[in-house]
VODO-388414 format. One record per residue (C-alpha): residue in one letter; x, y, z; residue number from 0. Coordinates in Angstrom, 3 decimals. Last residue first. Layout:
VODO-388414
a;X;Y;Z;NUM;
...
This chain:
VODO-388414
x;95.813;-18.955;-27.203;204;
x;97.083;-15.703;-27.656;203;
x;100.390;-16.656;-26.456;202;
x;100.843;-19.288;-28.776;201;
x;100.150;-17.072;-31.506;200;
x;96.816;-17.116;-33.697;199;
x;96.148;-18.056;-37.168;198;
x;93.857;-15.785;-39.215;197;
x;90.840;-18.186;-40.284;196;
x;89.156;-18.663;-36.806;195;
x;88.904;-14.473;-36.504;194;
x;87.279;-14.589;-40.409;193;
x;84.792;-17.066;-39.178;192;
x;83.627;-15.236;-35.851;191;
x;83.548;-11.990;-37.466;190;
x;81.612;-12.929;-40.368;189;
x;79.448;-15.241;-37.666;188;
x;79.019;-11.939;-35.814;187;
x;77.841;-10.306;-38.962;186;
x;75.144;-12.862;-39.645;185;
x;73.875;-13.043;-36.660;184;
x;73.366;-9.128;-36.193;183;
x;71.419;-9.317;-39.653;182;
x;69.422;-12.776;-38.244;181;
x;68.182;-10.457;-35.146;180;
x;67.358;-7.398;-36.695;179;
x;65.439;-9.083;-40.129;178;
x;63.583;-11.081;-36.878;177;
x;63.280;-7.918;-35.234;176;
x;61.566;-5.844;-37.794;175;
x;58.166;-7.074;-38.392;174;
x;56.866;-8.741;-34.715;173;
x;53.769;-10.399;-35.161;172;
x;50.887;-9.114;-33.427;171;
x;49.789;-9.083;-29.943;170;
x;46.321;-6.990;-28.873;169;
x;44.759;-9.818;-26.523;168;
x;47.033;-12.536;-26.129;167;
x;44.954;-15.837;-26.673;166;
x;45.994;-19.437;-24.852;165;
x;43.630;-21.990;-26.639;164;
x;42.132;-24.684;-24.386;163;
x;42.246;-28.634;-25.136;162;
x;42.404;-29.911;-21.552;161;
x;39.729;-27.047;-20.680;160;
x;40.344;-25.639;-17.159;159;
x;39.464;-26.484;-13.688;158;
x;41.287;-23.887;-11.378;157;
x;41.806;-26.139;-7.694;156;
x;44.074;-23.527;-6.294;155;
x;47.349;-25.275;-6.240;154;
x;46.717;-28.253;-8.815;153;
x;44.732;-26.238;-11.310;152;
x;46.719;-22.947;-10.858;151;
x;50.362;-25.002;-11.146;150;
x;48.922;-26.756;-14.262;149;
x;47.778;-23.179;-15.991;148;
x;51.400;-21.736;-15.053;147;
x;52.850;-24.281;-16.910;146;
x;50.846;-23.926;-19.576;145;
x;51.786;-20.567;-19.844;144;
x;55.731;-21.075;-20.300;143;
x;55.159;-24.061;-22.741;142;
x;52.657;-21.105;-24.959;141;
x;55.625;-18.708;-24.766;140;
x;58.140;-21.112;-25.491;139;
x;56.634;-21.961;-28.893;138;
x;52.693;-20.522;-29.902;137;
x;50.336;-18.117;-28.059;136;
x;48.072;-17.582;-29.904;135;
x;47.792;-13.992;-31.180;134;
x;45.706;-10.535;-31.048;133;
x;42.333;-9.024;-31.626;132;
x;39.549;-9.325;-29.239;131;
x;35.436;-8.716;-30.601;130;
x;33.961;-8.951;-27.512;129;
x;29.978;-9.394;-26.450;128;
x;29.243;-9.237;-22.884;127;
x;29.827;-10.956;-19.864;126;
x;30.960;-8.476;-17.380;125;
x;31.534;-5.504;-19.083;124;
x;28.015;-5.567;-20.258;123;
x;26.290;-6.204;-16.812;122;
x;28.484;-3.521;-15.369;121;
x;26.053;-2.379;-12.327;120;
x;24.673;-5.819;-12.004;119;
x;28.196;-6.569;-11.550;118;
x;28.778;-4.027;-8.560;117;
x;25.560;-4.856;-7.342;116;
x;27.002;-8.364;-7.058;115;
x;30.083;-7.716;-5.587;114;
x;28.522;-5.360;-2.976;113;
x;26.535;-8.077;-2.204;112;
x;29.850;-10.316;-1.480;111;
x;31.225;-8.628;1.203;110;
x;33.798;-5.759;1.190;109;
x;34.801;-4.708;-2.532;108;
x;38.417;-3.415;-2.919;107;
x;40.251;-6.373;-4.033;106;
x;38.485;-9.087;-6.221;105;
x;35.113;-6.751;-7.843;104;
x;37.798;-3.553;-7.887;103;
x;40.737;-5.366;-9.120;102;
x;38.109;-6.912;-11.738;101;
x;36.598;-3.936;-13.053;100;
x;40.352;-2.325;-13.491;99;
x;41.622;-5.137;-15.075;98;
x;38.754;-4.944;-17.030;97;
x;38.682;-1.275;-18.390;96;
x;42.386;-1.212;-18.811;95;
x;42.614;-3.835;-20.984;94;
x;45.322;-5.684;-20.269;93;
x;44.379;-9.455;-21.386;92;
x;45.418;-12.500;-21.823;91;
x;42.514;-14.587;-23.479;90;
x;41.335;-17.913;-22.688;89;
x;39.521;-20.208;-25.500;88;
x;38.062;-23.184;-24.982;87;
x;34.775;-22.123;-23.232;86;
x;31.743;-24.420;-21.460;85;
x;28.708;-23.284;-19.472;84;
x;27.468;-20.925;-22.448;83;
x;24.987;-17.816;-20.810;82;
x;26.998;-15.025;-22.707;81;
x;27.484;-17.255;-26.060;80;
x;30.363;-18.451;-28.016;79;
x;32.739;-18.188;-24.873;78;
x;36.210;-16.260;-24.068;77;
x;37.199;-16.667;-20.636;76;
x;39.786;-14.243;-18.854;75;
x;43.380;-14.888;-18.004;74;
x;44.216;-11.374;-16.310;73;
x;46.662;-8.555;-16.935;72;
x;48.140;-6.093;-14.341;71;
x;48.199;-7.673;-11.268;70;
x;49.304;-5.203;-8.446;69;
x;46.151;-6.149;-6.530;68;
x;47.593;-9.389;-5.606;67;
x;46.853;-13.297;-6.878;66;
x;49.696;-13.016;-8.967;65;
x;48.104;-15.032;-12.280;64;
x;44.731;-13.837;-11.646;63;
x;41.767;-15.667;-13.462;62;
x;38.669;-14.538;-14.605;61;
x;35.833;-16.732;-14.369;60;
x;33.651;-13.965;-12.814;59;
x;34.852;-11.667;-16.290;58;
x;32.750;-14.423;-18.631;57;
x;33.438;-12.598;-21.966;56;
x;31.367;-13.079;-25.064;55;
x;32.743;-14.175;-28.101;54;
x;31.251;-12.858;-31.845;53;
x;34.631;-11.998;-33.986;52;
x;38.073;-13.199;-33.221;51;
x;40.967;-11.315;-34.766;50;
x;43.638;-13.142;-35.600;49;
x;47.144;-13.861;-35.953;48;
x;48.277;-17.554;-34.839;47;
x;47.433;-18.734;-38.301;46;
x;45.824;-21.931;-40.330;45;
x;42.614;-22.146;-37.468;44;
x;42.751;-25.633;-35.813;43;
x;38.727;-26.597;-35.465;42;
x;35.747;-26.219;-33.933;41;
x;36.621;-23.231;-30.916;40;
x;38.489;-21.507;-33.426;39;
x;35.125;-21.521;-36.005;38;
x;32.489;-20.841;-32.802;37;
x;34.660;-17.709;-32.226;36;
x;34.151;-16.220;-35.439;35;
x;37.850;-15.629;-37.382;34;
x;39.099;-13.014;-39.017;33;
x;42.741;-13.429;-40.595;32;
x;45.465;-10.885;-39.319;31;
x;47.488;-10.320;-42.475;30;
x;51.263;-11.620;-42.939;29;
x;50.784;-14.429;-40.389;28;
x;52.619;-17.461;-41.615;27;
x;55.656;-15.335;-42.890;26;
x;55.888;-13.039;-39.953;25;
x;56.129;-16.523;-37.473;24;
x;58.639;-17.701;-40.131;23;
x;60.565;-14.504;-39.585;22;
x;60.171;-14.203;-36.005;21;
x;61.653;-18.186;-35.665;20;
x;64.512;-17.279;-37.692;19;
x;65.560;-13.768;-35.773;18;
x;65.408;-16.294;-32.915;17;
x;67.440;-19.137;-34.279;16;
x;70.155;-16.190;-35.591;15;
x;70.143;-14.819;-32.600;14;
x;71.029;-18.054;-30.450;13;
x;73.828;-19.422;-33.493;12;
x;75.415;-15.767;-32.929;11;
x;75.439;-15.680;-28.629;10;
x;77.224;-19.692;-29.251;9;
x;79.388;-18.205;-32.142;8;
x;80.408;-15.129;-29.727;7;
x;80.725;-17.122;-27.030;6;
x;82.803;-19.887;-28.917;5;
x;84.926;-17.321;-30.330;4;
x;85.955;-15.391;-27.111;3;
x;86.756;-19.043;-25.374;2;
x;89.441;-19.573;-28.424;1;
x;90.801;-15.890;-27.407;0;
């Protein structure tokens, strides 16, 4: 019974720092806040919700995180201008019109001037202007990623930004599971308290 509580307090304390963390999160970013991609490139911007105005995509610097055809999102570069050398930002995205463009340019072209036709073909796709809409990635998620950027850079030679900004594409800040999370916490520590307070028999414990 005494090995009952502790799970349910340790399962309890876990929600109740998640439900937390959502909360906060939805606290900080109540309202996506517009943002031109020269400003998050220049400075810290006060939210992780935003929608980024005026970047152009660089789809040959894309990068697979699988490395198969299954892949279903792709790190891609965000830049303030179509012909810009450098970037800071890299956005996760699933749009189905580029992961399509690039399984087809990676997976199903056979020699390398049917890749270029292929671009020439979807200039605008390619490198164009896009406006993206979504989150930075912040807490475990953001730990998670970068370690997955420093295993591409030492296994496959990616050269990255030191200073880049992970972007999810089309994320926004959960509403209802934080309130979900710290509600379920707070009845199981109910439970959890009222079950210490009765006594218990010897053969319970």
């Amino acid at each position: 019974m005494k090995r009952y509580r502790v799970t349910l307090l340790v399962i309890c304390l876990v929600l109740l720092y998640l439900g937390g963390s959502d909360l906060n999160t939805l606290r900080r970013n109540y309202q996506v806040q517009p943002i031109s991609i020269a400003e998050l490139e220049g400075g810290q911007p006060s939210q992780q919700w935003l929608a980024i105005e005026g970047g152009y995509v660089d789809l040959l610097q894309a990068i697979s995180t699988t490395g198969s055809v299954e892949v279903s999102a792709f790190l891609v570069p965000l830049k303030i201008a179509s012909d810009a050398q450098d970037y800071r930002v890299l956005v996760e995205t699933r749009a189905p019109a580029i992961v399509d463009a690039l399984r087809t340019y990676h997976f199903k072209l056979e020699n390398v001037q049917e890749q270029q036709r292929y671009v020439q073909e979807h200039q605008e796709l390619f490198s164009g202007r896009r406006d993206v809409s979504g989150m930075i990635m912040g807490g475990l998620v953001a730990i998670n990623n970068q370690n997955r950027l420093a295993k591409l850079e030492r296994d496959y030679g990616v050269d990255l930004p030191e200073d880049v900004i992970l972007f999810s594409e089309g994320k926004e800040p959960a509403r209802l599971r934080g309130f979900l999370f710290v509600g379920i916490a707070l009845l199981g520590l109910i439970k959890v308290v009222a079950r210490w307070k009765r006594p218990s028999s010897p053969a319970a414990n």
